[in-house]
C-alpha positions in Angstrom: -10.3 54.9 48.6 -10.7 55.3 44.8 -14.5 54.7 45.6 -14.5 57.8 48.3 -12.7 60.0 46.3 -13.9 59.6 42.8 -17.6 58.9 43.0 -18.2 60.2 46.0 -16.2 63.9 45.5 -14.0 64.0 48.6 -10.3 64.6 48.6 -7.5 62.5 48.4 -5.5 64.3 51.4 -9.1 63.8 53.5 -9.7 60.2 52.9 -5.6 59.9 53.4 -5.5 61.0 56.9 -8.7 59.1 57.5 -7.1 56.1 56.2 -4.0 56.7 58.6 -6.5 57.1 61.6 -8.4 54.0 60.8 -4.5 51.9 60.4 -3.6 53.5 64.1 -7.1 52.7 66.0 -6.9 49.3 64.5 -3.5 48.6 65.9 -5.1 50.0 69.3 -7.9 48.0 69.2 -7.0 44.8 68.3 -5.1 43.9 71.6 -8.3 45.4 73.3 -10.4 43.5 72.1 -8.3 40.6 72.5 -8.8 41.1 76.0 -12.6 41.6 75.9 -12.8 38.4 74.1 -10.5 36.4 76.3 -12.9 37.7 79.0 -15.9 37.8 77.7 -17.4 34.1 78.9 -20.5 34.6 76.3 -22.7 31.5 76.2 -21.5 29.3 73.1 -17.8 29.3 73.3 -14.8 31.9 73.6 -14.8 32.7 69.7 -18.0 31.3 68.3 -20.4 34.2 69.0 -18.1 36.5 67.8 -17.4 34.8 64.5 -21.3 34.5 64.8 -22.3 37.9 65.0 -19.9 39.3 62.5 -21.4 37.2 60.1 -24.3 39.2 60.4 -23.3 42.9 61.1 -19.9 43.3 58.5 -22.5 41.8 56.0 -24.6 44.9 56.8 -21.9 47.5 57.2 -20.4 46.3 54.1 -23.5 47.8 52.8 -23.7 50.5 54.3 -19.9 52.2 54.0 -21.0 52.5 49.9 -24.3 54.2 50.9 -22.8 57.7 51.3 -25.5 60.5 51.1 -25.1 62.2 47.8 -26.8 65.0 48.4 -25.3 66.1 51.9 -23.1 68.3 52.4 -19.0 67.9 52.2 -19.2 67.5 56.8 -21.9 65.0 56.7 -20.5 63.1 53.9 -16.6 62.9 56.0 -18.5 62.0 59.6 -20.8 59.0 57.4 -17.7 57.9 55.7 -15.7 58.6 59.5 -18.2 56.3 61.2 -19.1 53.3 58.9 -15.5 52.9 58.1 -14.5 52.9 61.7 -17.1 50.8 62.9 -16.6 48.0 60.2 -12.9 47.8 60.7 -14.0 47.4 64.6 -16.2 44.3 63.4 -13.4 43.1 61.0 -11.2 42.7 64.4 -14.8 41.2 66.4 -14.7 38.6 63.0 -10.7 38.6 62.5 -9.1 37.6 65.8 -11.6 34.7 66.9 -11.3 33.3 63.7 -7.9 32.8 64.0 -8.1 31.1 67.4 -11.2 29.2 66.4 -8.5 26.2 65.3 -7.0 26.0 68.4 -10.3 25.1 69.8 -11.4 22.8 67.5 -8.5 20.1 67.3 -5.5 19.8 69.6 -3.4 18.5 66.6 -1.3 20.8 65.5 -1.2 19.2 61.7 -4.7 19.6 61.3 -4.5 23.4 63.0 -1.6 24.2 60.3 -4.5 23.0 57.4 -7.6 24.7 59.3 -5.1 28.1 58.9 -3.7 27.6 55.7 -6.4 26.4 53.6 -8.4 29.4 55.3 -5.9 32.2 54.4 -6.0 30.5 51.1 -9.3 31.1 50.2 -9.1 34.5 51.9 -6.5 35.2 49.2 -8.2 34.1 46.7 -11.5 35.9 47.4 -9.6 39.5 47.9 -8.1 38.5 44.1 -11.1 38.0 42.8 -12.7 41.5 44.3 -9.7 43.7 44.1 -8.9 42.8 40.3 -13.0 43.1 39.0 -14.8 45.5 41.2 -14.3 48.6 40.2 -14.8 47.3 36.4 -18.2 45.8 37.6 -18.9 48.5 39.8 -18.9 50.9 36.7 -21.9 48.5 34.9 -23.7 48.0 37.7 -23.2 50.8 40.8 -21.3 50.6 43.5 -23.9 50.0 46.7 -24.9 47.2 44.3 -21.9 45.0 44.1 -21.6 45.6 47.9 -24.7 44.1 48.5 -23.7 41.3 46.1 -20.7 40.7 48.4 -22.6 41.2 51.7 -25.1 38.6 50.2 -21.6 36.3 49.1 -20.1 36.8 52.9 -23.6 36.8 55.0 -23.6 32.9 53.1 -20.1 31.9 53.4 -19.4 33.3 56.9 -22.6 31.4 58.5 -20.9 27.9 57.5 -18.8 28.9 60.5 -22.0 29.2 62.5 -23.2 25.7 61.5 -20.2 23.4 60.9 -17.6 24.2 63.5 -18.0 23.2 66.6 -15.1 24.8 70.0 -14.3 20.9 71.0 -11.7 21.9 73.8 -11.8 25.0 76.4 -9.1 27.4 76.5 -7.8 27.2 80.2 -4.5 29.2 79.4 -3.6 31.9 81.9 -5.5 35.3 82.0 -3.5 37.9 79.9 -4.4 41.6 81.2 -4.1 44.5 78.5 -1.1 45.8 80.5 1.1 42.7 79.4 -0.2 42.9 75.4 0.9 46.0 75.3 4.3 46.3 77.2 5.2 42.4 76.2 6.8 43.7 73.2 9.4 46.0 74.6 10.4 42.4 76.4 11.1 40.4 73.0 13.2 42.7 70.8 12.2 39.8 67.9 8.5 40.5 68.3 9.1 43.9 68.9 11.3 44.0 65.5 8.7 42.0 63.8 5.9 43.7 64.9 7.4 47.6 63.5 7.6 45.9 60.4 4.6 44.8 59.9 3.2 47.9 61.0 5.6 49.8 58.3 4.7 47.3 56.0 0.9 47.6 56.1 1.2 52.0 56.5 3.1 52.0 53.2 1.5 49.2 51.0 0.1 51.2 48.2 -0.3 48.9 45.2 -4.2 48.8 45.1 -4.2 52.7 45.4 -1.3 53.2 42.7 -2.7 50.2 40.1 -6.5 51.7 40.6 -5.0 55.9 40.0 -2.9 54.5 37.2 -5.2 52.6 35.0 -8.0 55.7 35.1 -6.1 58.8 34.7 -2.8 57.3 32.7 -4.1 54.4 30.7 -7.5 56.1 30.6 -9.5 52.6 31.1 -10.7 51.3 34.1 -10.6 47.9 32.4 -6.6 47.8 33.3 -7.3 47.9 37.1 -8.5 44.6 36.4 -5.6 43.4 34.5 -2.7 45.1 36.5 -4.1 44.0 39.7 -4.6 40.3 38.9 -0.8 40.6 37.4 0.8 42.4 40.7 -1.2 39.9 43.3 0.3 37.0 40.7 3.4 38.1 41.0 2.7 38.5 44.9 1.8 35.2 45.7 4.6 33.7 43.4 7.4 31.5 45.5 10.5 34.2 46.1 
């Protein structure tokens, strides 16, 4: 967002409501594809190919969502931004989902799914610390489309591992789920349903990147301290409760 609206020129109310659309189709799409995957029957395994080509094309889009057009005008600059943003956060859920399932597939111990998940979302962690609290400070030395390609280049590497180390030991016989049930299951389990609003509320109205990144350039007047306040808030985050 800061990266939309203060190199690139457009408005915060602009880039907001894109932001809002991009939260909504995302919670639409996920069960969606959930079903095209479950369905799919591509040759290589339920998740693999998936996992496979997202390591390839978020790589790319990565790229291409900090390639706005400069010189276009205020229309073509919102549909570009519209488009790449959309169509990355559809190959985050083509790359998101099966990775999750992947462990399911690979062991049927559930003690070495629980490490496969955690030491995963560990590193996940860990990696979105390291970008959120120095990007914008190395962006300002060395361009913006640059340090994206430096990350593509980082995730085209670390994402292919998937491609040649894991292998889908086990096929997923479970029952056929139809979009129908996704979707209207959760008005049957007023836990998940509960859970579920939350979560959604949660994610709508979580604002600390946005506030640290606004703060530290136009109060502090250094975008150094996005560096600092960032690594402190997702410290404090991450610290037992």
């Amino acid at each position: 967002m800061l990266f939309y609206t203060d190199y690139v020129g457009i408005s915060v109310s602009i880039i907001g409501t894109l932001f809002v659309l991009a939260r909504i189709w995302d919670a639409l799409s996920a069960p969606i594809f959930g079903v095209i995957i479950d369905r799919a029957n591509l040759r290589g395994g339920l998740f693999k190919p998936w996992t496979n080509l997202a390591s390839i094309i978020l790589p790319i889009l990565t790229v291409l969502i900090f390639l706005v057009p400069s010189d276009a005008s205020l229309t073509v600059k919102v549909i570009y931004i519209a488009v790449t943003y959309l169509v990355w956060e559809m190959c985050y859920t083509i790359s998101d989902a099966p990775g999750f399932g992947l462990a399911t597939l690979m062991t049927k111990n559930t003690h070495e799914r629980d490490l496969l998940m955690s030491r995963g979302r560990t590193m996940v962690f860990l990696a979105f610390m390291v970008i959120s609290s120095s990007s914008v400070a190395v962006a300002n030395q060395i361009s913006w489309p640059i340090l994206a390609l430096i990350v593509a280049v980082a995730g085209l590497i670390l994402m292919n591992f998937t491609r040649f180390n894991v292998k889908e030991r086990y096929s997923n016989k479970a029952e056929k789920v139809t979009l129908k049930q996704i979707m209207t299951y959760p008005m049957q389990n007023k836990q998940l349903l509960f859970y579920l609003m939350s979560f959604m509320t949660l994610s709508m109205t979580n604002l600390q990147g946005i506030v640290v990144s606004y703060f530290a350039l136009y109060n502090l007047k250094n975008p150094i301290y996005i560096s600092i306040l960032m690594f402190i808030s997702l410290g404090c985050n991450c610290s037992p409760h």
